[in-house]
C-alpha positions in Angstrom: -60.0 -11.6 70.8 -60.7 -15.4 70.6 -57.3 -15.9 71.9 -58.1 -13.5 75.2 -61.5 -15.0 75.6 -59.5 -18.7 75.4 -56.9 -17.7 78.2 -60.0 -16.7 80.0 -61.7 -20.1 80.3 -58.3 -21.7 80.8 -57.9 -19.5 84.1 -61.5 -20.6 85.0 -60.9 -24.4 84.5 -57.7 -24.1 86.7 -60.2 -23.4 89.4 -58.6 -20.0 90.5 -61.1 -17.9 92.3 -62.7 -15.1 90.9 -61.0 -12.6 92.9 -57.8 -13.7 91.7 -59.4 -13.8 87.5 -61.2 -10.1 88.2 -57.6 -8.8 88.9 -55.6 -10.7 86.0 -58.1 -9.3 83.6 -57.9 -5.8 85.1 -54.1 -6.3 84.5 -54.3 -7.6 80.7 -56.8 -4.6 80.1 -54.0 -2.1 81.6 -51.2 -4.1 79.2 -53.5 -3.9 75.9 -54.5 -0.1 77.0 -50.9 0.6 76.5 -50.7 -1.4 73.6 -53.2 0.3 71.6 -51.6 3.8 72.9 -48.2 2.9 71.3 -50.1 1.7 68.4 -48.6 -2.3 68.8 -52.5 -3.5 68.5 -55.6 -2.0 67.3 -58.2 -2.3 70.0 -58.5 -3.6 73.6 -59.6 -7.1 73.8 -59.9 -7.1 77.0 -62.6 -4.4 77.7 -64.9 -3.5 74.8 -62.5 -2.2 72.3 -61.7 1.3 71.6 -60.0 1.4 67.9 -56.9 3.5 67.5 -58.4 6.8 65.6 -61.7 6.5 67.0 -61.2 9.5 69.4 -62.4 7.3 72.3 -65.6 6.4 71.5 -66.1 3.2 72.6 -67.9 0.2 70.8 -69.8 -2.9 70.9 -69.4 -4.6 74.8 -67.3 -7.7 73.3 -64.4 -8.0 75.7 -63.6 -10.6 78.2 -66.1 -11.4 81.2 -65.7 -12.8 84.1 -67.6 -12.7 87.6 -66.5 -11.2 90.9 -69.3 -13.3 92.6 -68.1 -15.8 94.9 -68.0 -19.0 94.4 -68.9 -20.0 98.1 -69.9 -18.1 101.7 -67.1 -16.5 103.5 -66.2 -19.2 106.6 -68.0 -18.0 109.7 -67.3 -19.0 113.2 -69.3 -19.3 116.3 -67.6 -17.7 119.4 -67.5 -20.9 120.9 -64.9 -21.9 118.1 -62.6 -18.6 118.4 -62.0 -19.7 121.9 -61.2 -23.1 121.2 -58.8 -22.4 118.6 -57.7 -19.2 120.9 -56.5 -22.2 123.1 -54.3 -22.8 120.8 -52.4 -19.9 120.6 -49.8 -17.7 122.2 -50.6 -14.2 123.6 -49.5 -12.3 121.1 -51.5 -14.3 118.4 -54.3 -14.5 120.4 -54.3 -10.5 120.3 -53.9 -9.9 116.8 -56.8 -11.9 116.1 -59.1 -10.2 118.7 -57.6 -6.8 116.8 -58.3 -8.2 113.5 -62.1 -9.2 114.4 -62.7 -5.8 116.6 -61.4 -3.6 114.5 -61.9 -4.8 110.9 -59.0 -3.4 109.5 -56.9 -4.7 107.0 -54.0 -6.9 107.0 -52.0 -4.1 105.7 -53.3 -1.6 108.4 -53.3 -4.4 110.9 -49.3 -4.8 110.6 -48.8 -0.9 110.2 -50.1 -0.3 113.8 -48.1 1.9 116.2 -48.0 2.6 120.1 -48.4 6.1 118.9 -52.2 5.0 117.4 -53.3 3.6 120.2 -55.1 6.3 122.7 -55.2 4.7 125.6 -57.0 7.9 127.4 -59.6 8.1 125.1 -60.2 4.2 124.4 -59.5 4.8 120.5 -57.6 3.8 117.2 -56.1 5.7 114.5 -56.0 4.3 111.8 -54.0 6.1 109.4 -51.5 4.0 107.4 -51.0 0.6 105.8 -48.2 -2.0 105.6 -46.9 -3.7 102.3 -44.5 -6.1 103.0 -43.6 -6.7 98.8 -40.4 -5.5 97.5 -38.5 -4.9 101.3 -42.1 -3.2 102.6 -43.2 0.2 102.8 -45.8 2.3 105.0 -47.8 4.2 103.1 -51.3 6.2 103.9 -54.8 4.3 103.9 -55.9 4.1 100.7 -59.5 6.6 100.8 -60.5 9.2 103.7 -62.7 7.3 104.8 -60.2 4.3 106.5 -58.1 7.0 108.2 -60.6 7.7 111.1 -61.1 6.9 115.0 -62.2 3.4 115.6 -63.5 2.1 119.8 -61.1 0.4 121.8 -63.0 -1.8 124.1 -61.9 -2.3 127.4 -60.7 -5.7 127.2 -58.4 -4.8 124.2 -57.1 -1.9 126.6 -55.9 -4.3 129.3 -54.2 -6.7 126.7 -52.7 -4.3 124.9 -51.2 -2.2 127.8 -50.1 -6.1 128.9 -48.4 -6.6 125.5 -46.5 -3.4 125.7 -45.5 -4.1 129.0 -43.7 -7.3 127.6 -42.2 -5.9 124.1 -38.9 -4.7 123.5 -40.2 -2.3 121.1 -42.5 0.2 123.5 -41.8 3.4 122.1 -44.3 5.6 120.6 -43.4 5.0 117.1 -42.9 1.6 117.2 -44.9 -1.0 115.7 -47.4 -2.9 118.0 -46.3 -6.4 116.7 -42.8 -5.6 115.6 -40.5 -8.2 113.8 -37.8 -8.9 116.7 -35.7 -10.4 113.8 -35.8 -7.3 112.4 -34.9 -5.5 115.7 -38.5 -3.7 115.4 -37.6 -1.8 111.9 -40.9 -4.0 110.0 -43.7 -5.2 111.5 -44.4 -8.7 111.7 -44.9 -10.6 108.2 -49.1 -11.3 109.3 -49.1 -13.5 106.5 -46.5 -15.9 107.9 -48.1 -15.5 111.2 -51.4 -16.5 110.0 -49.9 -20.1 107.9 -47.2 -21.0 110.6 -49.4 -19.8 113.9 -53.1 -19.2 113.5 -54.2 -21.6 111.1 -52.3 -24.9 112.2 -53.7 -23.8 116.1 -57.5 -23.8 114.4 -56.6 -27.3 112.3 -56.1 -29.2 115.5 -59.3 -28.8 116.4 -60.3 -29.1 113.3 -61.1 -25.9 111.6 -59.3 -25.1 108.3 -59.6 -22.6 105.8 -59.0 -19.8 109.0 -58.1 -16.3 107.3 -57.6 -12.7 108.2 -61.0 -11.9 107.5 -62.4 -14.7 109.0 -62.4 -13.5 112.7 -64.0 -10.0 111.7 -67.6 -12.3 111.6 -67.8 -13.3 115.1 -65.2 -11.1 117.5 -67.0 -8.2 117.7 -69.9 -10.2 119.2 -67.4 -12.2 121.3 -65.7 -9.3 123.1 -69.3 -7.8 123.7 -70.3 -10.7 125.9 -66.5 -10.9 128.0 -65.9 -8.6 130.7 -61.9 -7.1 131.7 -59.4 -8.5 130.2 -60.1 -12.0 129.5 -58.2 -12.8 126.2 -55.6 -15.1 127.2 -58.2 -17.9 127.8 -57.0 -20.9 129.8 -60.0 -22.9 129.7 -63.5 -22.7 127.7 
């Protein structure tokens, strides 16, 4: 126990967020679950301890703690910034981060995009599968009912994205929207590398830093309310 609770305030004065802690002790409470089924340890020192022979019942709350609460508020930018850093950036970047704030979705979902989700009749999204790009990638289904539904498609994304498929290589109906070309369209883009080699060193010029996915999900939505058709490659602010 005292050696759990020790590792614990070792990960906290190594400054590692508390998303990042919450998940390492989910992870050491999964590895001493197992333990204490295969009888290697007695009790879970992780969580509150259930004792091998006890039929379950669980004791005394004296596991490891840690908070989920973050540390600082989520960076927020003013439209005004989105389109200077959009400045920045080619087309195609400059769309998936008006998708990314529009829709809300996931990085996973995000990359897992195809023509074939897109209703272009009916101005809507289906979002119905996500991307993981660990161990060669895999498309898989969105996680809960609730993500696999219709989301808007306003008008301005319409234009752009008709524009973008005009100009891709991969058009078809099951192809991703933001294929990897190195890939000859088989995975969709790696976001993540997009994000540290494209969208964040575009927003440091002018100098923004700290830029993630989630970011742009703050202040899009209100952006592409106040534009009118098809004004996302911006030239000038």
């Amino acid at each position: 126990m005292n050696e759990a609770q020790s590792g614990a305030g070792r990960l906290a004065a190594l400054h590692i967020v508390p998303f990042r802690t919450g998940t390492v002790a989910k992870m050491m409470s999964a590895l001493f679950s197992h333990a204490v089924r295969w009888e290697f340890c007695g009790h879970n020192p992780i969580s509150s301890g259930i004792p091998v022979g006890s039929g379950g019942k669980r004791g005394p709350s004296t596991g490891v703690r840690i908070s989920a609460k973050r540390q600082r508020s989520p960076l927020v930018l003013s439209p005004k910034q989105v389109k200077l850093g959009l400045v920045e950036l080619e087309f195609r970047d400059q769309l998936l981060v008006f998708l990314e704030g529009a829709l809300g979705i996931r990085q996973g979902e995000l990359g897992a995009l195809r023509w074939l989700e897109c209703d272009f009749e009916n101005m809507s999204f289906s979002v119905l599968h996500s991307y993981y790009w660990r161990r060669g990638g895999n498309l898989k289904s969105t996680k809960t009912e609730a993500f696999a539904k219709l989301l808007p498609m306003h008008p301005s994304l319409k234009n752009s994205l008709q524009e973008w498929r005009s100009q891709s290589l991969y058009n078809k109906p099951e192809d991703f929207v933001f294929p990897s070309e190195g890939l000859r369209g088989s995975k969709p883009l790696d976001l993540t590398s997009v994000l540290k080699k494209k969208i964040q060193p575009a927003f440091r010029r002018i100098g923004i830093t700290g830029v993630g996915w989630h970011t742009f999900r703050h202040s899009v939505g209100t952006m592409l309310a106040e534009m009118g058709e098809h004004q996302l490659t911006i030239v000038s602010v």
